[in-house]
C-alpha positions as CSV (number, residue, x, y, z in Angstrom):
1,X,37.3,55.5,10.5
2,X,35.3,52.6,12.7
3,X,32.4,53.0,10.2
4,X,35.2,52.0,7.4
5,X,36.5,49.7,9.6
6,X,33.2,47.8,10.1
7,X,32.7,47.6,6.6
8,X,35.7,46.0,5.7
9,X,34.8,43.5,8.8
10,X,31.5,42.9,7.5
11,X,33.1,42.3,3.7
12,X,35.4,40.0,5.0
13,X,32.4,37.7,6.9
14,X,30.9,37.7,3.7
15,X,34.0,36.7,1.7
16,X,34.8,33.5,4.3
17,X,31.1,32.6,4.0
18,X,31.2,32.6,0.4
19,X,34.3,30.6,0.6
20,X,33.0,28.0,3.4
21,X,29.2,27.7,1.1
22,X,31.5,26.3,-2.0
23,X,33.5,23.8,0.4
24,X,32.6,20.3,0.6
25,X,32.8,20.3,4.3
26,X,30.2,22.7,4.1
27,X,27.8,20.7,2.3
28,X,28.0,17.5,5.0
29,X,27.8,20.0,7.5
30,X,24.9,21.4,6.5
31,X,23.6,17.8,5.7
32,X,23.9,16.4,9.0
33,X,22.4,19.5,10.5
34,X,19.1,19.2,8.5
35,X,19.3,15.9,9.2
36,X,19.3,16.6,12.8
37,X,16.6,19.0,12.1
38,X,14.4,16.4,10.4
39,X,15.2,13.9,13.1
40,X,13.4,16.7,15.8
41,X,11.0,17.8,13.9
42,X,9.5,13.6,12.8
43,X,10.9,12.4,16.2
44,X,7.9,15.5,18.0
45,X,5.2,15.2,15.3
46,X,5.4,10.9,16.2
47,X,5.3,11.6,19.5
48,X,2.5,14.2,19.3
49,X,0.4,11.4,17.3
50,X,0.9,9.0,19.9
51,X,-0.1,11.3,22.9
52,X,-2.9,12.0,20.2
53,X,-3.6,8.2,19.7
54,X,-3.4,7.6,23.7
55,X,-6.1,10.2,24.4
56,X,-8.2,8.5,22.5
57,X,-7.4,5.5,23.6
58,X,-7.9,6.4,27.6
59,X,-11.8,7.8,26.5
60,X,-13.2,5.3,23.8
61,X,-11.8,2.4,24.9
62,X,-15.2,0.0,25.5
63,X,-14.3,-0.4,29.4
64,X,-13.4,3.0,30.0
65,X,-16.3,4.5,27.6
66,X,-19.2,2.6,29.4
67,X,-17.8,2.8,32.6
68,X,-17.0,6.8,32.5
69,X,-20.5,7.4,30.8
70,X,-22.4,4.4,33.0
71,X,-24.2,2.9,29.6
72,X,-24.9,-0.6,28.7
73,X,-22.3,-2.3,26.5
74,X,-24.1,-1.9,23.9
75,X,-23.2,1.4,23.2
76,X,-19.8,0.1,22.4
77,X,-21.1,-0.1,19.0
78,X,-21.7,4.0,18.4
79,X,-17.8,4.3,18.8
80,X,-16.1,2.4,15.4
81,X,-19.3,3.6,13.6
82,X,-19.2,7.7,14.8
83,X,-15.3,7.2,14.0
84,X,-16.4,5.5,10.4
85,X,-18.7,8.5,9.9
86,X,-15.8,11.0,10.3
87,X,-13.5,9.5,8.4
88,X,-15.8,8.8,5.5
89,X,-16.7,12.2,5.9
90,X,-13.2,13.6,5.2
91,X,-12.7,11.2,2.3
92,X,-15.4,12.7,0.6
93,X,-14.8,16.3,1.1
94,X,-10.8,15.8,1.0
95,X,-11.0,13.5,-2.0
96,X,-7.7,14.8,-4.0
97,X,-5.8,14.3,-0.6
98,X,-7.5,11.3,0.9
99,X,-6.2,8.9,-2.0
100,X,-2.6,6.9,-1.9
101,X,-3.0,5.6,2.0
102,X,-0.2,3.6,3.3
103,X,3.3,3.4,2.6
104,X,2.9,2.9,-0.9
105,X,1.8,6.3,-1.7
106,X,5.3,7.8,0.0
107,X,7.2,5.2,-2.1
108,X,5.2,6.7,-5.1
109,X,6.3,10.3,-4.6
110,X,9.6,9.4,-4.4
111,X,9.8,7.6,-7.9
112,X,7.4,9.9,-9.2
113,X,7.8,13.2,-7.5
114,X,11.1,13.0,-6.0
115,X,9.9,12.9,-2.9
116,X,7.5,16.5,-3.4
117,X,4.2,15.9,-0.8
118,X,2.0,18.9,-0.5
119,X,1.7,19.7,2.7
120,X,-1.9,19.1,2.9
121,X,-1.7,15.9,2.7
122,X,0.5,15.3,5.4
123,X,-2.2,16.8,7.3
124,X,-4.9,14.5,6.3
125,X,-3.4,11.5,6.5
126,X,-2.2,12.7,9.7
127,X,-5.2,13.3,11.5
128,X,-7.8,11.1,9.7
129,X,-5.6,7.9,11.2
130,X,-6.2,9.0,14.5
131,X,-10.0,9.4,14.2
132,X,-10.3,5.7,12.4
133,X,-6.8,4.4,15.3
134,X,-8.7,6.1,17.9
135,X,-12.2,4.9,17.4
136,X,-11.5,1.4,17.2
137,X,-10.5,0.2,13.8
138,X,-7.8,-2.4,14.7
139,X,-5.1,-1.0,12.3
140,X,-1.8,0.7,13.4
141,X,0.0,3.8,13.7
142,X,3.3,3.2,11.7
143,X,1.3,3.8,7.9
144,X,0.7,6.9,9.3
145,X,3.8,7.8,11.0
146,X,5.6,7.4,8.1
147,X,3.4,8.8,5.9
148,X,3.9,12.1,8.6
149,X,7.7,11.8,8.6
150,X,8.1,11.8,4.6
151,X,5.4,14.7,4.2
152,X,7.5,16.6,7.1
153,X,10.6,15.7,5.0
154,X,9.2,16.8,2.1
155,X,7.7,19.9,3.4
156,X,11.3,21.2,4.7
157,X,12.9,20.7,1.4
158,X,10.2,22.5,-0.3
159,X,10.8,25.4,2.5
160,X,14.3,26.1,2.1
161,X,14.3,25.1,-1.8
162,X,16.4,22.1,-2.0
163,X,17.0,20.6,-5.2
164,X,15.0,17.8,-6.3
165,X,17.6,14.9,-5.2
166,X,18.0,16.8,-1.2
167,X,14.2,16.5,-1.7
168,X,13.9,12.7,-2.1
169,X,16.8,12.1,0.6
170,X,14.8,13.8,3.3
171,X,11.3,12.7,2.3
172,X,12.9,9.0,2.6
173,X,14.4,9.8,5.7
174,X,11.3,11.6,7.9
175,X,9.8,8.1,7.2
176,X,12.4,6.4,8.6
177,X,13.1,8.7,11.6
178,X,9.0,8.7,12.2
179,X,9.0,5.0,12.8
180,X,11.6,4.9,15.1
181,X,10.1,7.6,17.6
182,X,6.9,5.2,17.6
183,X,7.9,2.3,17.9
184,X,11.2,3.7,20.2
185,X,13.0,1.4,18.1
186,X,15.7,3.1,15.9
187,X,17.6,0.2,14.4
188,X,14.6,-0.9,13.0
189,X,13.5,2.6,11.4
190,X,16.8,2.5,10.0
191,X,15.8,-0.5,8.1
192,X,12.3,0.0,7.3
193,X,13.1,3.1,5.7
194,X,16.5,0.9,3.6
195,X,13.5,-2.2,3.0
196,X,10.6,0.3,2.0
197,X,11.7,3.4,1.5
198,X,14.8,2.9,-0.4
199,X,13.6,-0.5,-1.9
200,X,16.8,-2.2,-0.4
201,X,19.1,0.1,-2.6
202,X,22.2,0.2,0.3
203,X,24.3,2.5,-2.1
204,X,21.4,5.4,-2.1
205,X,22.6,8.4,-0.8
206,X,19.4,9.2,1.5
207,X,20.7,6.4,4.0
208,X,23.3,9.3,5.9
209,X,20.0,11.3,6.6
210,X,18.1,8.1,7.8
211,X,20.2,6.5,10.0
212,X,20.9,10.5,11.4
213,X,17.5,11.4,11.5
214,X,16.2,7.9,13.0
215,X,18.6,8.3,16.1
216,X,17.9,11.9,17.1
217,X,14.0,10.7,16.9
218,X,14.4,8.2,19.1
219,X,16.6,9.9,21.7
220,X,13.6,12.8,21.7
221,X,11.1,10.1,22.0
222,X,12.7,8.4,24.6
223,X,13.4,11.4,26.5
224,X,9.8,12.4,26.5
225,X,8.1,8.8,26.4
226,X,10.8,7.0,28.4
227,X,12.4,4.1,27.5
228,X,9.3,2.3,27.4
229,X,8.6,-1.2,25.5
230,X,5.5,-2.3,24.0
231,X,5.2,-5.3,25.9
232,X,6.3,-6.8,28.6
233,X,7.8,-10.4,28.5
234,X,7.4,-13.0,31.4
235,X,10.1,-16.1,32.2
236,X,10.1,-18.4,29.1
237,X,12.5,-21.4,27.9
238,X,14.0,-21.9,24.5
239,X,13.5,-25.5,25.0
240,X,16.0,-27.8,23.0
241,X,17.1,-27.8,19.3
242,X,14.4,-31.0,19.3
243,X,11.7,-28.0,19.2
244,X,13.2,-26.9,15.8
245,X,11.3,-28.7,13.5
246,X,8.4,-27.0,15.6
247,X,10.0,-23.8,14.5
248,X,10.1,-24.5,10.5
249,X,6.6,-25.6,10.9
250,X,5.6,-22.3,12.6
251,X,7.6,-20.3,9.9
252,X,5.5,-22.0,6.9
253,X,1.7,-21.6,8.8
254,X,2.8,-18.0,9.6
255,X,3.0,-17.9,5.9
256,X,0.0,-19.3,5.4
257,X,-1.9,-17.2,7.4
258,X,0.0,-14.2,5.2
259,X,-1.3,-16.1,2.2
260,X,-4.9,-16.3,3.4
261,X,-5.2,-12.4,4.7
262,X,-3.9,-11.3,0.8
263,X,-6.6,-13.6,-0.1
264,X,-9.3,-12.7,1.9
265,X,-8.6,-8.7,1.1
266,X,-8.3,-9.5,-2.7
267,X,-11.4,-10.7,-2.5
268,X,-13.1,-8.0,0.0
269,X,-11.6,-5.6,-2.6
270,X,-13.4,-7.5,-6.1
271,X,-16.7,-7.3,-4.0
272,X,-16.4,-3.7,-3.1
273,X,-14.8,-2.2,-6.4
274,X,-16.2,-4.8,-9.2
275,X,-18.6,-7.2,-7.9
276,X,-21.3,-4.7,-6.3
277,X,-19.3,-1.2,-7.4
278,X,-19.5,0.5,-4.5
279,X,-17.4,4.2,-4.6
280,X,-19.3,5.6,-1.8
281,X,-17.2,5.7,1.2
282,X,-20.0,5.6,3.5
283,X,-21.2,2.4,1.8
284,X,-18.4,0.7,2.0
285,X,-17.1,1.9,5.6
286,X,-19.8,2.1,7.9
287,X,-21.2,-1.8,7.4
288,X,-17.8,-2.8,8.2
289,X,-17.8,-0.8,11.5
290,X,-21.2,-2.0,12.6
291,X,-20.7,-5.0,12.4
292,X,-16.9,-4.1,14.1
293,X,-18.9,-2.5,17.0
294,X,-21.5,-5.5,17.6
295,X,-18.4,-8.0,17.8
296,X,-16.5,-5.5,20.0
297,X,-18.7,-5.9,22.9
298,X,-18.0,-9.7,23.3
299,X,-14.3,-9.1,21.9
300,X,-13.3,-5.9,23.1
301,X,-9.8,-6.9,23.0
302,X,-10.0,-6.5,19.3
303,X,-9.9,-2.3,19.9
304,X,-7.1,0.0,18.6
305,X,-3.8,-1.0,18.3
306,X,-3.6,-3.9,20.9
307,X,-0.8,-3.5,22.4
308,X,-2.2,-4.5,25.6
309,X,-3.9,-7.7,24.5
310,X,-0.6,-8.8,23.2
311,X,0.7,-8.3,26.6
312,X,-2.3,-10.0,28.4
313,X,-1.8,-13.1,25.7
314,X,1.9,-13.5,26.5
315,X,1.0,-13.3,30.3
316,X,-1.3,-15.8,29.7
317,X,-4.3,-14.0,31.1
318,X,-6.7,-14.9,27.9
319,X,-7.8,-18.6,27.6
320,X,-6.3,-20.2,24.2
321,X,-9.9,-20.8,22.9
322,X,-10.7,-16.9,23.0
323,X,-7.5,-16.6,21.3
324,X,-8.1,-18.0,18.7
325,X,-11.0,-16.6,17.9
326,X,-9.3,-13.1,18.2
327,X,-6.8,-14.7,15.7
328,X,-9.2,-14.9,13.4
329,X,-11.7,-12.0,13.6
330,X,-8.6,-9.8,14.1
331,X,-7.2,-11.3,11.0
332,X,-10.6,-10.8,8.6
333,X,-11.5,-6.9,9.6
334,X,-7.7,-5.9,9.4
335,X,-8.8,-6.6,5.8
336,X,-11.8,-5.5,5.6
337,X,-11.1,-2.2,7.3
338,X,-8.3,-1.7,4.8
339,X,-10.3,-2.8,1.6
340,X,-13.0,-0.3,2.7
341,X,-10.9,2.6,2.7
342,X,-9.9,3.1,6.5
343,X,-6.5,5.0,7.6
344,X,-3.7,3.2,9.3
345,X,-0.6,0.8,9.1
346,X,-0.8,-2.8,9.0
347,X,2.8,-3.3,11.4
348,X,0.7,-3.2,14.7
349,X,-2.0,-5.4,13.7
350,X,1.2,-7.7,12.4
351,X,2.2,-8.3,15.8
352,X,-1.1,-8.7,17.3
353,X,-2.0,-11.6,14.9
354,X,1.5,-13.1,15.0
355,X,1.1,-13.1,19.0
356,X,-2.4,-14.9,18.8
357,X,-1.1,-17.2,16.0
358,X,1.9,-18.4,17.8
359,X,0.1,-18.9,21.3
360,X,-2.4,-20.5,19.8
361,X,0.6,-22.9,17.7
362,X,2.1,-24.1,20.8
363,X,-1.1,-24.8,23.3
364,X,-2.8,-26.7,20.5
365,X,0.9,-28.8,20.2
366,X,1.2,-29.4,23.7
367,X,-2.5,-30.6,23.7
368,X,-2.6,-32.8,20.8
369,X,1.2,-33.9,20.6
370,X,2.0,-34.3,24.5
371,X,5.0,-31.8,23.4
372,X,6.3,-28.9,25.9
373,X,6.4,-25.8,23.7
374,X,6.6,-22.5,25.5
375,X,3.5,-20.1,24.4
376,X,5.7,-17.0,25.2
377,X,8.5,-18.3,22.9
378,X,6.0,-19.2,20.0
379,X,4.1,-15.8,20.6
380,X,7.3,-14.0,20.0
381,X,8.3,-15.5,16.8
382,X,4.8,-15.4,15.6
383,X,5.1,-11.7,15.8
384,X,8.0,-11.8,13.3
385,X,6.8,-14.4,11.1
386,X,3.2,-12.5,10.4
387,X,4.8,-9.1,10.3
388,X,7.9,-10.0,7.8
389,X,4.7,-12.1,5.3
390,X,2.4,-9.2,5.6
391,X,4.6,-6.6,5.0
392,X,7.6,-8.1,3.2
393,X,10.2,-6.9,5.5
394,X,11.8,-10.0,6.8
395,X,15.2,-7.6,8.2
396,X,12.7,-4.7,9.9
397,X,10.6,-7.5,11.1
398,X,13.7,-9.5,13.0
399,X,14.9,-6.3,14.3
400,X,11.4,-4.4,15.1
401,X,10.4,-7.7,17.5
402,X,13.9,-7.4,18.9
403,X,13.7,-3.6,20.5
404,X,10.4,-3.6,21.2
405,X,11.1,-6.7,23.4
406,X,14.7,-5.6,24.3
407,X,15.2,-9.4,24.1
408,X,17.8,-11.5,22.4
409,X,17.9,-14.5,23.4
410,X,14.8,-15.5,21.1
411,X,16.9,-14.3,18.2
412,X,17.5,-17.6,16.2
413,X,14.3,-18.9,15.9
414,X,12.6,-15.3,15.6
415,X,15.1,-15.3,12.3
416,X,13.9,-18.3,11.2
417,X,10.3,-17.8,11.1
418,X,10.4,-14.5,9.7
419,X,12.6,-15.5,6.9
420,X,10.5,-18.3,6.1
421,X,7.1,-16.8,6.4
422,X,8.3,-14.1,4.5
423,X,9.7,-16.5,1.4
424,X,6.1,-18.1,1.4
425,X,4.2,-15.4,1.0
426,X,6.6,-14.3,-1.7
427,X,6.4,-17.2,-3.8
428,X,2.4,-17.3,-3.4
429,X,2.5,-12.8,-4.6
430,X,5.4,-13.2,-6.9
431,X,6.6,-10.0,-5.6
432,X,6.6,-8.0,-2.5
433,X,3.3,-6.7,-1.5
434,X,4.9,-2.8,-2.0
435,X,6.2,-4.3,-5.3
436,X,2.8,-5.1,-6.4
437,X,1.0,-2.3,-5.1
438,X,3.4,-0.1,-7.1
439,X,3.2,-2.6,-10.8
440,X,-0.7,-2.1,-10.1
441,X,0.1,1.7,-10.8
442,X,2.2,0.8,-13.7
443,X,5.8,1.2,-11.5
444,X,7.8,-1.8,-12.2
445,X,10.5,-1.5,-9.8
446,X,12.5,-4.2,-10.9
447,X,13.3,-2.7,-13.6
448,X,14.5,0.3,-12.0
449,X,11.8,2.1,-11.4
450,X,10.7,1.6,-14.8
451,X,7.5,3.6,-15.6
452,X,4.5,2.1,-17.4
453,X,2.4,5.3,-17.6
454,X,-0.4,4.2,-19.6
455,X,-0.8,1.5,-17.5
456,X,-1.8,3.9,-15.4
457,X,-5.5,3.9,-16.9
458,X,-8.2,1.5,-17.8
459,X,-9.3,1.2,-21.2
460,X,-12.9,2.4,-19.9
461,X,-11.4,5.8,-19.1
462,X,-10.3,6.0,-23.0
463,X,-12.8,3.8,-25.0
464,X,-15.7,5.3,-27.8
465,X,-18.7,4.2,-26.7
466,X,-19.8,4.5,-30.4
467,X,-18.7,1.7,-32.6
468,X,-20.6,0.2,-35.8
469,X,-21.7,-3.3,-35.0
470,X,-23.9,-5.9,-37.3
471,X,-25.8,-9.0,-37.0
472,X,-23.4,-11.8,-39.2
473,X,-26.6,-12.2,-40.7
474,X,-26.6,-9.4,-42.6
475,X,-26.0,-9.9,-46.3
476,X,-22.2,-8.6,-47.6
477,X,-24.1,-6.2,-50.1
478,X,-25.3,-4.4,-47.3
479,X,-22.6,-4.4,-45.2
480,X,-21.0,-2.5,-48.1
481,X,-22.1,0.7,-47.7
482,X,-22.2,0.4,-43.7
483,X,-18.2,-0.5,-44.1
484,X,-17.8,3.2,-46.3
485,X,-19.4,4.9,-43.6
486,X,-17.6,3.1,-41.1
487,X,-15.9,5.9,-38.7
488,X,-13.0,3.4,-38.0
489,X,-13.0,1.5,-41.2
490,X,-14.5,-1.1,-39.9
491,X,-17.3,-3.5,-38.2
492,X,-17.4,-5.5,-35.4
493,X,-19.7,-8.5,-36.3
494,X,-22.0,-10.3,-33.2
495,X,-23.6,-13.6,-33.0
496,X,-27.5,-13.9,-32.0
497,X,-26.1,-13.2,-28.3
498,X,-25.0,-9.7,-29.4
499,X,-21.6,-11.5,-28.3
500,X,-18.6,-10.8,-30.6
501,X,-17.4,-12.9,-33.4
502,X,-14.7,-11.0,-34.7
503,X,-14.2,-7.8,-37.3
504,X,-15.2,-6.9,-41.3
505,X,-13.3,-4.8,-43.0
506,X,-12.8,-3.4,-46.9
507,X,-10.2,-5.8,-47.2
508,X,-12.0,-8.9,-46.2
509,X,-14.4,-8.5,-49.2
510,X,-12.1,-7.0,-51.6
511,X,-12.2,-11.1,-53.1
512,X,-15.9,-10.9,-52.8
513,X,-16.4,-8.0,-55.3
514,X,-14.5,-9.4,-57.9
515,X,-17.8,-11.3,-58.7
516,X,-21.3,-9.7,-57.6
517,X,-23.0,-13.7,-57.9
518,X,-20.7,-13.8,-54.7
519,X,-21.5,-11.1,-53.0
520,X,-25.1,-12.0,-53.2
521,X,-24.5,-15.1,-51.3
522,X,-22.2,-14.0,-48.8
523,X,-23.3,-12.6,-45.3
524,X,-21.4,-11.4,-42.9
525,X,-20.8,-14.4,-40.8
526,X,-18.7,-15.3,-44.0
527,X,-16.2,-13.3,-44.0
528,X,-15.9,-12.2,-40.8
529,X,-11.9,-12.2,-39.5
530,X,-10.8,-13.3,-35.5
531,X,-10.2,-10.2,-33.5
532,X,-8.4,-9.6,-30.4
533,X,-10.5,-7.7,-27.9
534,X,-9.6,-6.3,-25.0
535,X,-11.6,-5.9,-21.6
536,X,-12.7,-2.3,-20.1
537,X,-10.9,-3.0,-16.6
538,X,-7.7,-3.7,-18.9
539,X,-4.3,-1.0,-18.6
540,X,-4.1,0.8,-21.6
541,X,-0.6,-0.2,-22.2
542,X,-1.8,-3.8,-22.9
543,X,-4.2,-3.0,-25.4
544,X,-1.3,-0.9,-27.2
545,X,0.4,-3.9,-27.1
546,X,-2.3,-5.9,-28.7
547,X,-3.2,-3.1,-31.6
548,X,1.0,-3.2,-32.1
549,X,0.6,-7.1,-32.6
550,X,-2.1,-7.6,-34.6
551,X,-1.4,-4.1,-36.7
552,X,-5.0,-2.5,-36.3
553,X,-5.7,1.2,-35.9
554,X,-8.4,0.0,-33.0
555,X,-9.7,-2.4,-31.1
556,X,-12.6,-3.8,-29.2
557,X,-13.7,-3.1,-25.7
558,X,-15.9,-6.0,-23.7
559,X,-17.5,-6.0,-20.6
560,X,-15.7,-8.4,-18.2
561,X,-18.9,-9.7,-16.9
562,X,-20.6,-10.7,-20.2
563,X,-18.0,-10.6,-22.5
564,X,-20.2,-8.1,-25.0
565,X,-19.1,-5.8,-27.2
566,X,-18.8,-2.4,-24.7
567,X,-17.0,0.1,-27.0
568,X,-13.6,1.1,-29.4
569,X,-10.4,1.8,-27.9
570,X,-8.5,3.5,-31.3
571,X,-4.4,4.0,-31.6
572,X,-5.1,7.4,-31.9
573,X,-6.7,8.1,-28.7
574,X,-4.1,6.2,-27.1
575,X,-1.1,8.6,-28.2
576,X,-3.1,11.7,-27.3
577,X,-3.7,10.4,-23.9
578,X,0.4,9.4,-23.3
579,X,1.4,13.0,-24.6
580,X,-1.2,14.5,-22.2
581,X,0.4,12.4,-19.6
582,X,3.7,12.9,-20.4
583,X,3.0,16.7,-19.6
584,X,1.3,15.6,-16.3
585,X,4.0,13.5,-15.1
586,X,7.3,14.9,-13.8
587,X,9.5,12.2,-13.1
588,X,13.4,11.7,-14.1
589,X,12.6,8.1,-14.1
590,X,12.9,5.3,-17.2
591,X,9.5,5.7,-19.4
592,X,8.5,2.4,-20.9
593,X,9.2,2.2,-24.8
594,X,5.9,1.3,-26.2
595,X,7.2,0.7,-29.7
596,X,9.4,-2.5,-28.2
597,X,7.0,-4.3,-26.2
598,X,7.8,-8.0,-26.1
């Protein structure tokens, strides 16, 4: 009788949880629970990287190292490189994980992937950061971070089977929940992960789990960490609303600045990958960290993260002239550490460099204007000025400088600066730099999301290297029988520079053979017709769109250097390699229509 009774007992659990799974109440529940989960489990793993990050900091650190080990200075130098080492190291044995660094590979997955990371990657581009953070490289930890908190998003949905959507929600909040235990500043996770993340889409159902997940990160880092800020601020004054024009002007040189670092990297970048084709990451690494480590033992203040020369700056405890030239070394190898293929975030360095910029604004003011600027004030703003233009988050930028100062009274003129610095270096990008990143990977996400998969490859990776090519010497009669054996149906047709003049085809001499006097005359040169070409570093998608204009079966391929003939990119190796990739890519996403190019 009890052994009936506890089986109608146990039927009856299992009816009210069948009941409870299929109510709606159910699903927020459970929602808000894995979002607490997620919150724990980002919030520990951020906290874990910066006790990770600290460690590293406390032994390498050029003061500490020499002093601990009682060497010269000059040994400062071993530490960037033996951390450049490592990492390059791991890029070359982890290469299927180590590409897609920074934020923009996160925002990839979730367009692409819905949000799926294999948890290997996580891994890597969790620990590789605090090798290159920890040795010196003057990047930051919130790339990183986030790119932890999405994989640990990710990696939960995969465990208990979510469905593709959950998936995406979670891997967009970790990131958001990550950057608020780091920075211990959850308002602006909140918005990092709406600005980034989310790609300011407010109606997108992932922002329950952010804002959720962001809070219970912070409280566990907080709890741990302690309510600590990153910098301390001494007495300042606003001034008067006189200083204002002051304020626009430091808005549009913040900008400036933005505009010369996208500069200087684009350029850093043509010299590594085009200019002297470096792939090697030991190449392209460890000459950057040399050089790193010989400047580091005058300028050891350029180390790490920096929090603590931002601090020393505000207090005013480094003369203005050395600040400035922190300003600008720090500035030139946060690119070139970047461009070579180090790990970390850009947010940190942001600040740094805003700091420097805005100290350095209002002494050189007061010295050459007789004007009474506060440093502190200017170094503050700075902050939000070069971290909104770098990074194109004007709203995470205002609200990042305002918890990790606890500070409000700076609030007007922090929103001013950022704003405008950030609509400068808009204007000079035509796009935000995650925008950018993302169209350079043929996502054009202002269409949304729209997908340009072919422009995913260069016509090198599809191009013939065989192709029939004459001298437009060469008589027509002769050209003939070349044109019959023609693999494409045609020939391309050079000058005496081997330097293309255009394409012959059957049809061009179709008039010539109606008389063979004619034909005897004619050379090539003659009857040669224009051709588009298209270069080898080219997407695919815009030589499609060329073949589609001028109706041709295929095209020619020229080096970008010399402008010679290189090779034949046909139609029909173009639609094998989009059905291969249509296989390859899962993605619910808008595919371009390639038949309706504009």
């Amino acid at each position: 009788m009890e052994q009936n009774d506890f089986k109608r007992y146990f039927l009856y659990l299992q009816r009210l949880k069948d009941i409870y799974s299929k109510s709606e109440i159910s699903l927020y529940i459970f929602h808000i629970f894995l979002s607490i989960i997620l919150g724990i489990l980002a919030g520990s793993c951020a906290i874990f990287f910066h006790f990770l990050l600290e460690k590293m900091r406390i032994y390498f650190e050029p003061e500490n190292f020499t002093n601990m080990l009682d060497i010269s200075w000059i040994f400062i130098l071993a530490i960037p490189v033996s951390g450049s080492i490592i990492v390059a190291s791991a890029s070359i044995i982890f290469k299927k994980v180590s590409h897609d660094k920074g934020v923009t590979g996160v925002i990839k997955a979730l367009i692409l992937n819905n949000g799926h990371i294999p948890l290997k990657n996580t891994v890597f581009h969790f620990l590789a950061p605090v090798i290159s953070i920890g040795t010196g490289a003057p990047l930051g930890p919130e790339g990183p971070a986030a790119k932890m908190g999405s994989g640990i998003g990710s990696f939960m949905s995969q465990l208990l089977k979510l469905n593709k959507k959950d998936m995406k929600m979670y891997t967009a909040a970790g990131a958001g929940a990550a950057i608020s235990a780091i920075f211990n500043a959850p308002i602006a996770g909140v918005f990092f992960g709406i600005e980034v993340m989310l790609l300011n889409d407010l109606k997108n159902q992932a922002l329950s789990a952010l804002i959720i997940a962001s809070v219970v990160a912070d409280i566990l880092s907080r709890s741990i960490l302690g309510p600590h800020h990153i910098i301390s601020i001494p007495h300042y004054s606003l001034g008067s609303i006189s200083q204002y024009p002051m304020v626009l002007g430091m808005g549009i040189i913040s900008g400036m600045i933005c505009i010369f670092y996208f500069w200087f990297k684009k350029k850093i970048t043509y010299l590594f990958d085009e200019k002297l084709r470096i792939q090697n990451q030991f190449l392209r690494l460890l000459p950057v960290a040399l050089i790193f480590g010989i400047l580091l033992i005058n300028y050891y203040s350029l180390f790490g993260i920096g929090y603590d020369t931002i601090s020393d700056i505000i207090s005013n405890k480094i003369p203005v002239q050395t600040v400035s030239i922190l300003l600008l070394l720090k500035l030139v190898f946060l690119a070139l550490f970047l461009a070579a293929g180090s790990y970390g975030g850009s947010f940190a360095p942001s600040l740094s460099i805003g700091v420097m910029l805005g100290f350095t604004f209002a002494n050189l003011a007061n010295y050459m204007f007789g004007m009474n600027l506060d440093p502190v004030v200017f170094s503050l703003i700075g902050m939000g000025g070069i971290l909104a233009g770098i990074n194109s988050i004007p709203l995470t930028s205002i609200l990042l400088v305002f918890e990790i100062t606890n500070d409000y009274k700076f609030i007007l003129p922090l929103m001013l600066v950022s704003i405008i610095s950030y609509l400068v270096t808009l204007y000079y990008n035509k796009g935000t730099v995650y925008a950018n990143d993302l169209l350079e990977s043929g996502i054009d996400v202002s269409k949304r999301g729209e997908i340009d998969i072919l422009g995913k490859i260069r016509v090198s990776e599809l191009m013939r290297k065989t192709y029939d090519s004459v001298s437009y010497r060469m008589p027509v009669k002769k050209l003939i029988n070349i044109l019959l054996e023609s693999e494409y149906g045609n020939v391309i047709v050079t000058d005496d520079d081997e330097k293309i003049m255009g394409m012959a085809t059957l049809n061009d001499i179709r008039q010539a053979l109606l008389s063979e006097n004619i034909v005897e005359l004619l050379i090539a040169g003659d009857i040669v017709s224009p051709v588009s070409v298209v270069s080898e570093t080219d997407k695919v998608s815009e030589a499609l769109h060329k073949i589609e204009i001028y109706d041709i079966e295929s095209i020619p391929v020229v080096s970008p250097r010399t402008n010679r003939i290189v090779g034949m990119l046909t139609h029909q190796d173009i639609t094998h390699a989009y059905n291969t990739l249509l296989h390859e890519w899962e993605t619910d996403q808008f595919l371009v229509d390639y038949s309706n190019h504009q």
